[in-house]
C-alpha positions in Angstrom: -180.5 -144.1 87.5 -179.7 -146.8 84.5 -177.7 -148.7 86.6 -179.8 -149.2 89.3 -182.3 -151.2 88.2 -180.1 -153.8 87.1 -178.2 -153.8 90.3 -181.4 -154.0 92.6 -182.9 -157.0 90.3 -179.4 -158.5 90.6 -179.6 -158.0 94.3 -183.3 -159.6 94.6 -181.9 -162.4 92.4 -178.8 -163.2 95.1 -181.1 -162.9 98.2 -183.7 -165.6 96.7 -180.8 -168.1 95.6 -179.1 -167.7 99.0 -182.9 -168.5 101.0 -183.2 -171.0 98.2 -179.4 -172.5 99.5 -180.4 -172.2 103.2 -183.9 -174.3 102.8 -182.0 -176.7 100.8 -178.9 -177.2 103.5 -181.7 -177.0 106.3 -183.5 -179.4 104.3 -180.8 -182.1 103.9 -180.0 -181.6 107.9 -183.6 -182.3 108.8 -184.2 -185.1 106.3 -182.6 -188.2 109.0 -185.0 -186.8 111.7 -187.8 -186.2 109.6 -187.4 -190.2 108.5 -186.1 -191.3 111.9 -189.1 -189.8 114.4 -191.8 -192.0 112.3 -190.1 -195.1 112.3 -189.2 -195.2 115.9 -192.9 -195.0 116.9 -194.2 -197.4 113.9 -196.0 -200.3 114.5 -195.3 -202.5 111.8 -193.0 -205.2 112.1 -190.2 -203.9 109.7 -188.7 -200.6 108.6 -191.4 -198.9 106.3 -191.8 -195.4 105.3 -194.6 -194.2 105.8 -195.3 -196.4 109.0 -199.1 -197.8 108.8 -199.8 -196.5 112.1 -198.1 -195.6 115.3 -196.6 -197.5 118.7 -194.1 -197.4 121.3 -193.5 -201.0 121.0 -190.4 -200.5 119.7 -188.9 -198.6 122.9 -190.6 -201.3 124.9 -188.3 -203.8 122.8 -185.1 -201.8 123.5 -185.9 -201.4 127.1 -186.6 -205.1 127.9 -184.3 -207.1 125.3 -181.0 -207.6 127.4 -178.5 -207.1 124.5 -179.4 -203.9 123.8 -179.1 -202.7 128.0 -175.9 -204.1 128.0 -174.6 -202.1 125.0 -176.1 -199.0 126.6 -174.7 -200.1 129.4 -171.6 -200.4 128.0 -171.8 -196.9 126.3 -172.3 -195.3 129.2 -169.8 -196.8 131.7 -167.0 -196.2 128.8 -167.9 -192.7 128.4 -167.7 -192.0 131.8 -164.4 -193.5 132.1 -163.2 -192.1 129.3 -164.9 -188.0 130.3 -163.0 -188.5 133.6 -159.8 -189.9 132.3 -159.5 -187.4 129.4 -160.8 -184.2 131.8 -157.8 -184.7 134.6 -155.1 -185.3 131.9 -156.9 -182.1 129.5 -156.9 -180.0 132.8 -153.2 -181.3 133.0 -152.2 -180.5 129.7 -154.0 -177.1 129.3 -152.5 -175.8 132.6 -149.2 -177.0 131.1 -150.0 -174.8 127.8 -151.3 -171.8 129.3 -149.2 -171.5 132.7 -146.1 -172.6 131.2 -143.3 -170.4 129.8 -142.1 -173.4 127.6 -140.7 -172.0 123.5 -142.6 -175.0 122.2 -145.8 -175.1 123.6 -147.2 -173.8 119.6 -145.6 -177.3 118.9 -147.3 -179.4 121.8 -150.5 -177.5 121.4 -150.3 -178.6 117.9 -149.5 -182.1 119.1 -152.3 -182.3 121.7 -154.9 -181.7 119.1 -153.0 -183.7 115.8 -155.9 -186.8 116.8 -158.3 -184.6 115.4 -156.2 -183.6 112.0 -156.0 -187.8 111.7 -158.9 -189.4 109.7 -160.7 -191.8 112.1 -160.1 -194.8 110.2 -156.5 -194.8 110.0 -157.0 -194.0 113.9 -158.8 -197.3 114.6 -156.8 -199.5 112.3 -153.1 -197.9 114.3 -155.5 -199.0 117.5 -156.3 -201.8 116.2 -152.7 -203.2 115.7 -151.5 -201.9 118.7 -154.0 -203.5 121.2 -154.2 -206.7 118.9 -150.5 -207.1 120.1 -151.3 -206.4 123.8 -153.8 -209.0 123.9 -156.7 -205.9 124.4 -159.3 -206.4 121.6 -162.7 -207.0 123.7 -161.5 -205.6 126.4 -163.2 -202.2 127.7 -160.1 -200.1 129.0 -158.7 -200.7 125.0 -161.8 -198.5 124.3 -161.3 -196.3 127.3 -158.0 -195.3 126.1 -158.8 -194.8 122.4 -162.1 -192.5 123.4 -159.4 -190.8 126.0 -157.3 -189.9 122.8 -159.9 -188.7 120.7 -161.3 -186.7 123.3 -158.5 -184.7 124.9 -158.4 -182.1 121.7 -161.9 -180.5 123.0 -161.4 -181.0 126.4 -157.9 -178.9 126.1 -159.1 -176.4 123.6 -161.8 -175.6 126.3 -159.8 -176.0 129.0 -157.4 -173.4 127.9 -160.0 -170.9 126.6 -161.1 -171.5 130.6 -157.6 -171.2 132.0 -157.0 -168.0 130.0 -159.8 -166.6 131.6 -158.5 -166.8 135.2 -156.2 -163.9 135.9 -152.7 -165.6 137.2 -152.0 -163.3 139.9 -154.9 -164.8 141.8 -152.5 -168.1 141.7 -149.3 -165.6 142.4 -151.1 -164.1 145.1 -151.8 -167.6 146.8 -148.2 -168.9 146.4 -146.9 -165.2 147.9 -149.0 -166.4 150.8 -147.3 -169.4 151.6 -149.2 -172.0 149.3 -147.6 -174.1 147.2 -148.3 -174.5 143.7 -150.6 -177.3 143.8 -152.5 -175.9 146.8 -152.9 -172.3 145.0 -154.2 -174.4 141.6 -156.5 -176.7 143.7 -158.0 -173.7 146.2 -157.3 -171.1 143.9 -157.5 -171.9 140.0 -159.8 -174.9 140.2 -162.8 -173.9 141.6 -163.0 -170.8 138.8 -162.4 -173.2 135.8 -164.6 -176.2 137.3 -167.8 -175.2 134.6 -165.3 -175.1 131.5 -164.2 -178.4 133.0 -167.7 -179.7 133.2 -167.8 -178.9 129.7 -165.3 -180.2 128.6 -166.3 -183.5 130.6 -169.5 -183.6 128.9 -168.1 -182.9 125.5 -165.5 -186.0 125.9 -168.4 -188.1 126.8 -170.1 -187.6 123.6 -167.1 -188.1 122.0 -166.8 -191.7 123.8 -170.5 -192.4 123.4 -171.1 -191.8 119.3 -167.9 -193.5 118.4 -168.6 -196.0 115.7 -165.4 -196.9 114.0 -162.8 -197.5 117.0 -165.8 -200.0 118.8 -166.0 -201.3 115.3 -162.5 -202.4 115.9 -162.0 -202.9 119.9 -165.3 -204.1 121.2 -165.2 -207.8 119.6 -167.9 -209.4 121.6 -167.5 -208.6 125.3 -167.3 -204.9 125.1 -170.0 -204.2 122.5 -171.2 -200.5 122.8 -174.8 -198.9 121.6 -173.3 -197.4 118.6 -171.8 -200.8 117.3 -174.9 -203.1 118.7 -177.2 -199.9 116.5 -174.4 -201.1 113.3 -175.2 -204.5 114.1 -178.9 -204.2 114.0 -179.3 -202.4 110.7 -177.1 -204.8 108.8 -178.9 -207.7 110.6 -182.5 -207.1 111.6 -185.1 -205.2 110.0 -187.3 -204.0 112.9 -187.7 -200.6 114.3 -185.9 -200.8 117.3 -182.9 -199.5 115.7 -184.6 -195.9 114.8 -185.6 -195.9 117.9 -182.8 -196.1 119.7 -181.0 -193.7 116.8 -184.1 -191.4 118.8 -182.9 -191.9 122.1 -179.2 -191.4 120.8 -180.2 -188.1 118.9 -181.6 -187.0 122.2 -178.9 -187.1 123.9 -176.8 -184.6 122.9 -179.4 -182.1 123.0 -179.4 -182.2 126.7 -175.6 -182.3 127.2 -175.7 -179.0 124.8 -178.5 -177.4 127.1 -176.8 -178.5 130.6 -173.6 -176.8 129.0 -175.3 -173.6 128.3 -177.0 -173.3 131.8 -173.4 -173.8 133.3 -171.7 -171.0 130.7 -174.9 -168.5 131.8 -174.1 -169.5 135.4 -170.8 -169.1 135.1 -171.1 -165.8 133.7 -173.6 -164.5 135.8 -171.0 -165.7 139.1 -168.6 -163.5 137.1 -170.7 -160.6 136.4 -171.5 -160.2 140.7 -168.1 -160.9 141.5 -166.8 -158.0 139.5 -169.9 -155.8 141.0 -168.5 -154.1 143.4 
């Protein structure tokens, strides 16, 4: 009975510091939106915290200024490019990984996912020299390919977490049939991993579409994308259209996250009826 006092006021002492550490780390996470949400909608002319009152002129200024649409513009046609180029060669890769009966494929697995070990900077600047000799700086595919890199590690390690899934004698049982590989992956295998591959789509476009540091490097002045034009604006210009669009940006990623979940609960519950009997 001595000893357990001081155990239970130690204990009470641990729980409060630990809710005291969570408030604090929840804290320091909600701080950006918590300055960000008011200065989108201020009115005043410059960035000012607390704004003096509230407006959507801002919004109105990103919408109809024709620098900023082409930098969204930009954004999203690279992303795109870059979900759909980094998808078929993830899919590719994965199936590769998964199906193949290769000794080494710890060693290309480890490969396939090294651009996410290497810091970005160092990433942009190897970019940088290469496509500086090829003439690409400013160009839009230079940025295509870059994103494509730094994209295929999620899009394989979902892809293969989606592959695993599948049972292979449903592939077998197709090629026993007559079909040929290809034919039992695209009839067979594809249409079962199509929402991991939808995921992993969506999670290389926000890869492609919050890069800062290779656009930084690539876009030069023809290929500017929202992320740089955003860098651009808060070194040069004062105004509030920058946290709004930093709004608009934040958004973002909250639907992709939501659309991702509705296709892993649909994909389940497609799973769960098919194994009903």
């Amino acid at each position: 009975m001595r000893t357990s006092a001081p155990t239970s006021w130690t204990a009470r002492v641990g729980r409060f510091s630990f809710r005291v550490y969570c408030a604090l780390v929840l804290l320091f996470l909600a701080a950006p939106v918590v300055i960000v949400v008011p200065l989108a909608f201020s009115s005043a002319d410059f960035l000012r915290f607390p704004p003096p009152s509230y407006s959507l002129r801002w919004f109105n200024n990103f919408f109809s200024r024709r620098d900023w649409m082409e930098a969204a513009a930009n954004s999203f046609k690279i992303g795109f490019l870059t979900a759909g180029l980094a998808t078929v060669l993830g899919t590719a890769a994965a199936y590769g990984l998964v199906r193949g009966r290769s000794r080494r494929k710890e060693a290309l697995y480890a490969f396939f996912i090294s651009p996410m070990i290497v810091p970005n900077i160092v990433f942009a600047l190897a970019l940088y020299y290469l496509f500086s000799r090829l003439r690409m700086v400013g160009n839009m595919w230079s940025l295509v390919l870059g994103h494509t890199v730094l994209a295929l590690p999620p899009v394989i390690i979902v892809l293969s977490a989606s592959l695993q899934s599948v049972d292979y004698a449903l592939e077998q049982a197709a090629m026993i049939h007559g079909a040929r590989r290809l034919r039992a992956f695209f009839e067979v295998t594809l249409p079962l991993i199509l929402p991991g591959m939808v995921t992993a789509a969506l999670f290389a476009f926000l890869v492609s579409f919050d890069d800062l540091l290779i656009a930084l490097f690539l876009s030069g002045s023809r290929a500017v994308t929202l992320p740089k034009r955003m860098w651009d604006g808060v070194r040069l210009e004062i105004d509030p259209t920058v946290a709004a669009v930093a709004l608009l940006v934040m958004l973002l990623p909250t639907v992709i996250l939501v659309m991702t979940a509705l296709l892993r609960k649909r994909a389940m519950g497609r799973g769960g009826e098919k194994a009903t009997p």
